[in-house]
C-alpha positions as CSV (number, residue, x, y, z in Angstrom):
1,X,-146.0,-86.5,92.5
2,X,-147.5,-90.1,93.5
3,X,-150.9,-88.1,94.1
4,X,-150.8,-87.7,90.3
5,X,-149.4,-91.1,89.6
6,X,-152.1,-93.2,91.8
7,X,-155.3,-90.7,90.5
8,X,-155.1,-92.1,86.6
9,X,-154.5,-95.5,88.1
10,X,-157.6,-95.4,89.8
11,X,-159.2,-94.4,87.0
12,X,-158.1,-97.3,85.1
13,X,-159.6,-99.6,87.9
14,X,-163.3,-97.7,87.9
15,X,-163.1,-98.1,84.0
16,X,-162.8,-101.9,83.9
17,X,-165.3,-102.5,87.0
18,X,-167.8,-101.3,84.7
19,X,-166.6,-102.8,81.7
20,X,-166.9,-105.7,83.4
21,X,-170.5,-105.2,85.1
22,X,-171.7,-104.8,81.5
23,X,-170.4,-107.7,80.2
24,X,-172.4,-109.7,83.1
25,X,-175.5,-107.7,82.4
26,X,-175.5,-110.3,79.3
27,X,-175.7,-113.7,81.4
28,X,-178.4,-115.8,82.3
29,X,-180.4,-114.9,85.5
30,X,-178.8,-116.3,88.6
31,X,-181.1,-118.2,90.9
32,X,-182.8,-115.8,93.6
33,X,-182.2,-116.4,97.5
34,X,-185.5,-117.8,98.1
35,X,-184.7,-120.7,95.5
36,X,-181.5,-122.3,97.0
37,X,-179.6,-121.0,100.4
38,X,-176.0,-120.3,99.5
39,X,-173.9,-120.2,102.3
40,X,-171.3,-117.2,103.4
41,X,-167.8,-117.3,103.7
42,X,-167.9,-116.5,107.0
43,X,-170.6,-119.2,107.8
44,X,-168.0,-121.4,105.6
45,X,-165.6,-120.8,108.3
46,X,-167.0,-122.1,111.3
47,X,-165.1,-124.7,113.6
48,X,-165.0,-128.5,111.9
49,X,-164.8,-131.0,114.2
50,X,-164.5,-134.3,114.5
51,X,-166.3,-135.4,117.4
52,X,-169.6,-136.2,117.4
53,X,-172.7,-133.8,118.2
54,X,-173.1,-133.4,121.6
55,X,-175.9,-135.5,122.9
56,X,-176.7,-137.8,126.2
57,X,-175.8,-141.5,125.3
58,X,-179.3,-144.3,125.8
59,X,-179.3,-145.2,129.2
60,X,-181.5,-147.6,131.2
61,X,-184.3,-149.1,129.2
62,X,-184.7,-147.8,126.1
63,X,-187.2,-147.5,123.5
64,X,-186.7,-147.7,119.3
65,X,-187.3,-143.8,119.0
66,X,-184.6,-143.2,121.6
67,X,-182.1,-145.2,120.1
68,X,-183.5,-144.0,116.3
69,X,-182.4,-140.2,117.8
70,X,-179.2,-141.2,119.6
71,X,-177.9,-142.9,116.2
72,X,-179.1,-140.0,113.9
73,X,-177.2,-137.5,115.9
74,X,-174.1,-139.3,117.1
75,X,-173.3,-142.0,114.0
76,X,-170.1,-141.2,112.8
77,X,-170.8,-141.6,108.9
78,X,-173.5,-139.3,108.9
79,X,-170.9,-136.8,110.6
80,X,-168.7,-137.7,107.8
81,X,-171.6,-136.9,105.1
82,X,-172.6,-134.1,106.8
83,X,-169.2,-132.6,106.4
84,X,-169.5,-133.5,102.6
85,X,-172.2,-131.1,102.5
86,X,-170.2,-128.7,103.8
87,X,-167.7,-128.9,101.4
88,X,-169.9,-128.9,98.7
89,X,-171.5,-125.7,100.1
90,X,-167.7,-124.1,100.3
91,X,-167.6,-125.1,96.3
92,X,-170.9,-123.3,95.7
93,X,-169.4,-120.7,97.0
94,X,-166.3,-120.6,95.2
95,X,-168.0,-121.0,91.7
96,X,-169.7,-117.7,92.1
97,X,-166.5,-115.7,92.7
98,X,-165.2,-113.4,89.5
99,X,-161.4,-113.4,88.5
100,X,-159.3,-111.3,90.2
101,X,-158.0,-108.3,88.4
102,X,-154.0,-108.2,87.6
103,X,-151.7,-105.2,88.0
104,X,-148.7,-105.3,85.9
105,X,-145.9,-102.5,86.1
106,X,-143.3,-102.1,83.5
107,X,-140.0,-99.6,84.1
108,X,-138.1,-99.0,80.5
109,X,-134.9,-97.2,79.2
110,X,-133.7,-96.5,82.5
111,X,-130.0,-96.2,82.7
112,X,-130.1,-94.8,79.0
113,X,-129.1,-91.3,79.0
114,X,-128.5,-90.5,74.9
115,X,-132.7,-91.2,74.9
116,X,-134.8,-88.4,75.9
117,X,-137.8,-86.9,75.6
118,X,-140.9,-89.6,74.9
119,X,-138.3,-92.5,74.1
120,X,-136.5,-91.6,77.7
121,X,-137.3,-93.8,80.9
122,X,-140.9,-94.3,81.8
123,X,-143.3,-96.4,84.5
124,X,-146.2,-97.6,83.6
125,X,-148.9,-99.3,85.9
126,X,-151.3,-101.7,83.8
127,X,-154.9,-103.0,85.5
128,X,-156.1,-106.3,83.4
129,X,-159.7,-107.7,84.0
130,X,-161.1,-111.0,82.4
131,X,-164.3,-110.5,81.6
132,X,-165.8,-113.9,81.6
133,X,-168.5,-114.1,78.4
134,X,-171.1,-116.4,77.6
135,X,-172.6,-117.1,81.4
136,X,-169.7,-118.7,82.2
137,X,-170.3,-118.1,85.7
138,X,-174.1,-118.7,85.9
139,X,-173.5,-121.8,84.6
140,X,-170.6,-122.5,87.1
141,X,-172.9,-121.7,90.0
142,X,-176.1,-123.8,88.5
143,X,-173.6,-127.2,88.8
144,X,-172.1,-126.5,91.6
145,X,-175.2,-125.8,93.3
146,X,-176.8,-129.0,91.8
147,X,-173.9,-131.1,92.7
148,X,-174.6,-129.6,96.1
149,X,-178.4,-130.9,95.9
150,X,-177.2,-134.9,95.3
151,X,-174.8,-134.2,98.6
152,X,-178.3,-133.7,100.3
153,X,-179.6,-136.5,98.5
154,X,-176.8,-138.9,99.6
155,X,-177.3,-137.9,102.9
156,X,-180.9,-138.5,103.4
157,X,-180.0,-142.3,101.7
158,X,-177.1,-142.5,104.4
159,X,-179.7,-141.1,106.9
160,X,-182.3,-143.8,105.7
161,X,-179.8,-146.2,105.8
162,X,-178.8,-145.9,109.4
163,X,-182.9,-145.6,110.4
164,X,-182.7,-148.8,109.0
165,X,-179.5,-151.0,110.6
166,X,-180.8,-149.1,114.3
167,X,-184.4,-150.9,113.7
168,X,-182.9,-153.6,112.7
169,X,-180.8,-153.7,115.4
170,X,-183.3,-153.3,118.0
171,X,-185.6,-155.6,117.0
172,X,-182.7,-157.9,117.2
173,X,-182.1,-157.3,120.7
174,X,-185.6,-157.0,121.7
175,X,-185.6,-160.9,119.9
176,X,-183.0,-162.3,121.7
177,X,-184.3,-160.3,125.2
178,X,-187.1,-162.6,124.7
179,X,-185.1,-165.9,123.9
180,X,-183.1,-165.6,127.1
181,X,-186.7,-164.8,129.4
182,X,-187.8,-167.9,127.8
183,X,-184.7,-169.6,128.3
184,X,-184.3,-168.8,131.6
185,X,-187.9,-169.6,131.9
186,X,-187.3,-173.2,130.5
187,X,-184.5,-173.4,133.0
188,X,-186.4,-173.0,135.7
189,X,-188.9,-175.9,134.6
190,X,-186.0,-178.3,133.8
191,X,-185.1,-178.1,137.4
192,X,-188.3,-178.1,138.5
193,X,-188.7,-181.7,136.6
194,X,-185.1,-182.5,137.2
195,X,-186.2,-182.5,141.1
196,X,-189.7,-184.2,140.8
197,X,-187.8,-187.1,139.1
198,X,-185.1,-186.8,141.7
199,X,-187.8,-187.3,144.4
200,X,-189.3,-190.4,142.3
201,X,-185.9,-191.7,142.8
202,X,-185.8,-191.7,146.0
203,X,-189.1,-193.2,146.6
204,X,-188.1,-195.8,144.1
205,X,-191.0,-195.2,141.7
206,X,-188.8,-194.7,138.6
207,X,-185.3,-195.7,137.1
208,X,-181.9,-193.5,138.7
209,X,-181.4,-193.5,134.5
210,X,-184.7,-191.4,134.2
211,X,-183.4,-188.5,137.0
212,X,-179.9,-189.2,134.5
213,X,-182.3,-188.0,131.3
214,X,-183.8,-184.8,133.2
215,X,-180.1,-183.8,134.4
216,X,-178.9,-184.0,130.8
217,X,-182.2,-182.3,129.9
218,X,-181.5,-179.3,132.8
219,X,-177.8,-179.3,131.0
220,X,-178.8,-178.7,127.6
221,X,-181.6,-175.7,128.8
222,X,-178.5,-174.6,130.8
223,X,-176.1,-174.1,127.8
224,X,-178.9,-172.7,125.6
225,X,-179.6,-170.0,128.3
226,X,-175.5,-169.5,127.9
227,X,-175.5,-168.9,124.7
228,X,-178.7,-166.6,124.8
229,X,-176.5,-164.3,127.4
230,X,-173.6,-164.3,125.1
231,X,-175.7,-163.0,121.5
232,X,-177.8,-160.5,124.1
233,X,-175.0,-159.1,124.6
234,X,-173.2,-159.2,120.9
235,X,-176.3,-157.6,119.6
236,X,-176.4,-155.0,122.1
237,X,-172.9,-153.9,121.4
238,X,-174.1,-153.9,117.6
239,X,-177.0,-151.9,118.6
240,X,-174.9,-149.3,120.5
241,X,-172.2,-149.5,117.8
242,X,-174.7,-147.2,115.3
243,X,-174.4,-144.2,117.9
244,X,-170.3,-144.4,118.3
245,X,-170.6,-146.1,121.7
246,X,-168.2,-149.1,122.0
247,X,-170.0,-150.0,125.7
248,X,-173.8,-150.0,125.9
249,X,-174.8,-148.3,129.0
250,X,-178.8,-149.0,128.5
251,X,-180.3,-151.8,130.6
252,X,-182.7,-153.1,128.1
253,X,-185.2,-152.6,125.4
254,X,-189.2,-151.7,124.9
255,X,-191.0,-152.9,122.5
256,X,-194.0,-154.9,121.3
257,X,-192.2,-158.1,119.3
258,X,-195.2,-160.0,119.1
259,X,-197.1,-156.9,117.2
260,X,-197.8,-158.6,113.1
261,X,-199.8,-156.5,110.6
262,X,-201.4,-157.5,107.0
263,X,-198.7,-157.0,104.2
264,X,-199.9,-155.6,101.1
265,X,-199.2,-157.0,98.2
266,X,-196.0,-156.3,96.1
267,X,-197.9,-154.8,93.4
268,X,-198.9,-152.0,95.7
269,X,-195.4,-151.7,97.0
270,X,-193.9,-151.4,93.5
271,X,-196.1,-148.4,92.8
272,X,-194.0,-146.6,95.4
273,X,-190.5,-148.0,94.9
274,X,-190.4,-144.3,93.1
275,X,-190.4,-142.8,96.8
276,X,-187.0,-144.5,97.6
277,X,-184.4,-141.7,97.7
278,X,-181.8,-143.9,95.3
279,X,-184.0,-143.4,92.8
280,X,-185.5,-139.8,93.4
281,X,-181.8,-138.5,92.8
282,X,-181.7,-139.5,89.8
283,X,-184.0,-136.4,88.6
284,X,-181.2,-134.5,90.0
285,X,-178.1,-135.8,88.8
286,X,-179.8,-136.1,85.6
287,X,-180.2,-132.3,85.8
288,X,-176.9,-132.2,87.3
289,X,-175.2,-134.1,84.7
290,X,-177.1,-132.0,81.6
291,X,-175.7,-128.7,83.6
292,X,-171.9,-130.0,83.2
293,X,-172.8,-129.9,79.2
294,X,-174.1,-126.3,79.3
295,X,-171.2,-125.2,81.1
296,X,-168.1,-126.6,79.3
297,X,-170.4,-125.1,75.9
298,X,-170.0,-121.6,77.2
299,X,-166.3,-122.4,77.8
300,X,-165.9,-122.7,74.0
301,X,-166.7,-119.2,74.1
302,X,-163.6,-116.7,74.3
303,X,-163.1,-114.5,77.2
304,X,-162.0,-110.8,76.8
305,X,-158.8,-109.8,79.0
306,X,-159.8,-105.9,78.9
307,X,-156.3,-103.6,79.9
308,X,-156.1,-100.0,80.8
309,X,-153.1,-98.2,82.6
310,X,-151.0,-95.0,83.0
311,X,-147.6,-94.1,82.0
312,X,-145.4,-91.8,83.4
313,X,-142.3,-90.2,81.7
314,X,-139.8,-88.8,83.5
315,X,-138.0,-86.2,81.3
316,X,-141.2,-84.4,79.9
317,X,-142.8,-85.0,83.7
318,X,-146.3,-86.0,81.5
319,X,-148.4,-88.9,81.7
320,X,-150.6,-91.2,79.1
321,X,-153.3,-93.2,79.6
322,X,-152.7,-97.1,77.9
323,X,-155.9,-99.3,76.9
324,X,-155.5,-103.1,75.3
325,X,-158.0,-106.1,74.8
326,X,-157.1,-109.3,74.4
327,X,-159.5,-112.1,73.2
328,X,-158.1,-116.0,72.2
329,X,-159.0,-116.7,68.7
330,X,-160.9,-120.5,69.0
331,X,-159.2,-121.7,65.9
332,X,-157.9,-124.8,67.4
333,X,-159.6,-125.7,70.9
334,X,-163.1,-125.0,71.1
335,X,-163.5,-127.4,73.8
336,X,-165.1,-129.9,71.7
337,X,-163.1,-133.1,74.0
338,X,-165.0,-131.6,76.9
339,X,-168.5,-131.1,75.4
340,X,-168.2,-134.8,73.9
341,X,-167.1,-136.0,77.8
342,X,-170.0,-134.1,79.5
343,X,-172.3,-135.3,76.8
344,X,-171.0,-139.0,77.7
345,X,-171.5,-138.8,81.2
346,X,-175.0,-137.7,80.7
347,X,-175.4,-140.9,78.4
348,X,-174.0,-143.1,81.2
349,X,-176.1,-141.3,83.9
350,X,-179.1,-142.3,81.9
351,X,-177.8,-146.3,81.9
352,X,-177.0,-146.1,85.5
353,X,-180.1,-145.2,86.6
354,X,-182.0,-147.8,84.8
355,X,-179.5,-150.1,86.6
356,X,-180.3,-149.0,89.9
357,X,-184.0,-149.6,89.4
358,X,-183.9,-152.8,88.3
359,X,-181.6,-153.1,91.2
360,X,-183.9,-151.4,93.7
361,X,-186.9,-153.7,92.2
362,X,-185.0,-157.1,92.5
363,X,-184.1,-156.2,96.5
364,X,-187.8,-154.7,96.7
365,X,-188.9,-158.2,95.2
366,X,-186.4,-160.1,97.5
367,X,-186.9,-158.0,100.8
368,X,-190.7,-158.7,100.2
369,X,-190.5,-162.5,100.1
370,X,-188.5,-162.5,103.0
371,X,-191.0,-160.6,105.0
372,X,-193.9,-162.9,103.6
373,X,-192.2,-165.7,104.5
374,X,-191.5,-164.6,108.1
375,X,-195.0,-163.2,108.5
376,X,-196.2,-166.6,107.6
377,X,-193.9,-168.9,109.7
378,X,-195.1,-166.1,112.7
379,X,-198.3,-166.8,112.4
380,X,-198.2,-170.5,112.4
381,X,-196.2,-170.7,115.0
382,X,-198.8,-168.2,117.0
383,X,-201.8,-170.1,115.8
384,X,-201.0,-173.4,115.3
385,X,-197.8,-174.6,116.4
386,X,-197.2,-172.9,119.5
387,X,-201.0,-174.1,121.2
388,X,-200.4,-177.5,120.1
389,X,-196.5,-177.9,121.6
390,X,-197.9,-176.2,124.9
391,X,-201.2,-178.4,124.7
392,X,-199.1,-181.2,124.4
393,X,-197.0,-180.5,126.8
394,X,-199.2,-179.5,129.3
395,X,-201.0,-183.0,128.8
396,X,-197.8,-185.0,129.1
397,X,-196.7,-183.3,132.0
398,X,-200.1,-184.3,134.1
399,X,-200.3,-187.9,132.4
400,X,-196.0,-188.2,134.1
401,X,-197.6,-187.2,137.1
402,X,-200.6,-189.5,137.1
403,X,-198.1,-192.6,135.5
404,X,-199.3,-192.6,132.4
405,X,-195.9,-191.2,130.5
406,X,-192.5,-191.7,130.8
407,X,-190.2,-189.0,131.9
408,X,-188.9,-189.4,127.7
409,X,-192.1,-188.4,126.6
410,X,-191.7,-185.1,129.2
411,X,-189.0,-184.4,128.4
412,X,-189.5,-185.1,124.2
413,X,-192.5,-182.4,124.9
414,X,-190.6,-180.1,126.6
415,X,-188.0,-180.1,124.4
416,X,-190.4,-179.1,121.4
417,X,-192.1,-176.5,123.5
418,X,-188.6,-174.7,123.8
419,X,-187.9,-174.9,120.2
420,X,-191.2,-174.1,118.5
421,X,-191.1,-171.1,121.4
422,X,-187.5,-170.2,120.0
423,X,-188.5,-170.3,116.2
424,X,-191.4,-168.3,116.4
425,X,-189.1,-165.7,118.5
426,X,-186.8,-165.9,115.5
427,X,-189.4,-165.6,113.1
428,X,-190.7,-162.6,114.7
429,X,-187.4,-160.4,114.7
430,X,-186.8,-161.5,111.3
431,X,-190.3,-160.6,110.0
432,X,-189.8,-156.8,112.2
433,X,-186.1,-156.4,110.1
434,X,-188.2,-157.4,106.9
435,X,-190.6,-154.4,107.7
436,X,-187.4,-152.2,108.2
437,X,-185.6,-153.2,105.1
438,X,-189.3,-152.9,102.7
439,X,-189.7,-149.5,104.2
440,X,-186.1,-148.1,103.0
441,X,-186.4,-149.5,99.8
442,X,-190.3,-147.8,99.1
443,X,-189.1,-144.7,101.4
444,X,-192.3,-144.5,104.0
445,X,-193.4,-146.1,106.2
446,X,-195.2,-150.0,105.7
447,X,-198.1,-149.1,107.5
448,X,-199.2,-146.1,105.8
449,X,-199.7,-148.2,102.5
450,X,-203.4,-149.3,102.3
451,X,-204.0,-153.3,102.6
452,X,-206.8,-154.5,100.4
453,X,-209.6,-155.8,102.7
454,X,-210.4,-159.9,102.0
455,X,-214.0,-160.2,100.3
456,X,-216.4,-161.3,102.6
């Protein structure tokens, strides 16, 4: 008896499957494989975790590629992005899905015995498909997929972004590596001067207030080597911060600080602000944006609800086949609120990315004045500054021998050694986080743009 019952049943189910394959045979093309990677449900469903990927932590001394690959694989908001791209893969895959058929099964006139025959008590088992018209679901997949494309895109500007702070960071610690070797450095010639005037002391050559000068002197160098230890070791935790590690477990790190190349000038570097990957998006949520339009326009278009069933009757012991199609008359709601919406956000997508290149080209402008300047203060101090202070210096220091200076003018010398030494260290880290911060905002790298050779 069921055998009979289930055979019409299945029927009904073949029936709408292809009812509903024709109805798809009308949408747009769907992007091929080879275009975009959609991603299974199964590979949806691997393990999510939390920790970071698993990777050594910088050890010993280090150089700014190994501490460029340690932060790209173990920072915790690219983890966190990553995952967003995930997600967005797991929507993909749930805008290409189709409805799920409904079953519906109706008993009537039982417990009415005065009706028989065809009025008397029957079953009947409905199947109901939506058939989705219009390219509803191409449409649903081509902004889901797009919305997928700006999760890439905000990763690669989180990605560049982090490139950027671990440069930045380095060169920050390979500055203030150098401060304290000079420090301690200076240190070691304020005692050294600190003892010679000691011995004059003793011989009675000079004043007991001049060996009081050089110990205030040897003081001062003392607390400024203090207070290098202290940001050495603020800006290594800040380095080591950028790969999840709260203790830094390198030693130190490599690299050439004193290294300056020609800048080109900002014209050239405006020409290629285009490269910069907050502006690139744009063409894609652009697209994105115009993709939400096309898709709540094919919502104003009705669906069909297609229904085809059995029904059994008990006293005759016959069956019938029931068919039905539904489809919502748009009289009322055609969607217009949400065609008007999309068509706004599109607008306002159009406004916001004119806002973010006049704000990409103001930091481009401001980034690039701050690197000028830093380039220029380095190279005075290398080729002007810094031979005069140790020239002067120098001199002073064999005059005080000889009796030709006082220990003030030693120690006035030595003094401006230290801090014209100091600067140009400063000016150098701040001219290599200059480099860093040009090179996110044009996208490549500063070097590869050509520098217009100086007539001769």
């Amino acid at each position: 008896m069921f055998t009979k019952f289930i055979v019409p049943v299945a029927v009904a189910l073949t029936g709408l499957l292809l009812i509903d394959g024709t109805a798809r045979g009308a949408e747009p093309a769907m992007p091929k494989p080879a275009e975009r990677t959609v991603r299974t449900a199964e590979a949806l469903q691997e393990p999510v975790t939390n920790e970071p990927a698993s990777a050594e932590e910088p050890t010993g001394d280090i150089t700014l590629m190994q501490a460029l690959a340690a932060a790209l694989v173990r920072n915790p908001e690219l983890a966190a992005f990553s995952q967003e791209i995930r997600a967005r893969e797991a929507a993909v895959l749930q805008a290409g899905l189709r409805p799920n058929p409904t079953l519906n099964a109706l008993a009537q006139n039982f417990g009415n015995r005065s009706i028989r025959g065809i009025d008397g008590d029957s079953v009947t088992l409905e199947l109901s498909q939506l058939i989705e018209l219009g390219g509803k679901r191409a449409a649903r997949i081509e902004a889901a997929q797009l919305t997928q494309d700006l999760a890439d895109w905000d990763y690669e500007i989180q990605r560049i972004a982090v490139a950027t702070r671990v440069t930045q960071a380095f060169s920050e610690v390979l500055g203030v590596q150098a401060r304290l070797d000079l420090a301690r450095q200076m240190a070691e010639l304020a005692e050294r001067v600190a003892a010679a005037v000691g011995n004059q002391v003793e011989a009675g050559k000079v004043s007991p207030v001049e060996e009081t000068r050089a110990k205030v002197a040897l003081a001062t160098v003392r607390t400024d080597l203090t207070r290098a230890e202290r940001e050495l070791e603020t800006a290594r935790r800040r380095l080591a911060a950028l790969w999840s590690s709260i203790t830094p477990r390198f030693t130190r790190v490599l690299g050439e600080l004193e290294t300056l190349s020609p800048i080109p000038p900002l014209e050239q570097l405006q020409e290629r602000i285009y490269r910069n990957p907050e502006l690139a998006r744009w063409a894609t949520e652009l697209t994105q944006r115009q993709a939400l339009v096309d898709l709540e326009k094919t919502r104003a278009i009705p669906d069909v609800t297609a229904t085809l069933g059995v029904s059994k009757y008990l006293m005759p012991d016959d069956y019938a086949l029931v068919a039905g199609v539904s489809l919502p008359l748009p009289v009322f709601n055609r969607n217009q609120g949400r065609i008007l919406e999309a068509e706004r956000r599109h607008t306002k997508a159009i406004e916001e990315r004119r806002a973010t290149e006049v704000r990409v080209g103001t930091a481009l402008t401001t980034a690039y004045q701050a690197l000028a300047a830093a380039y220029a203060e380095a190279e005075a101090y290398k080729t002007t500054i810094l031979p005069g202070a140790e020239s002067a210096f120098d001199a002073v220091q064999k005059g005080y021998r000889l009796g030709k200076f006082a220990l003030l003018d030693v120690l006035d010398t030595q003094r401006t050694l230290f801090a014209a030494r100091t600067q140009y260290l400063r000016a150098l880290t701040a001219y290599h986080q200059a480099v860093a911060e040009v090179e996110r905002l044009i996208g490549e790298r500063l070097a590869v743009v050509p520098v217009p050779e100086e007539p001769k």
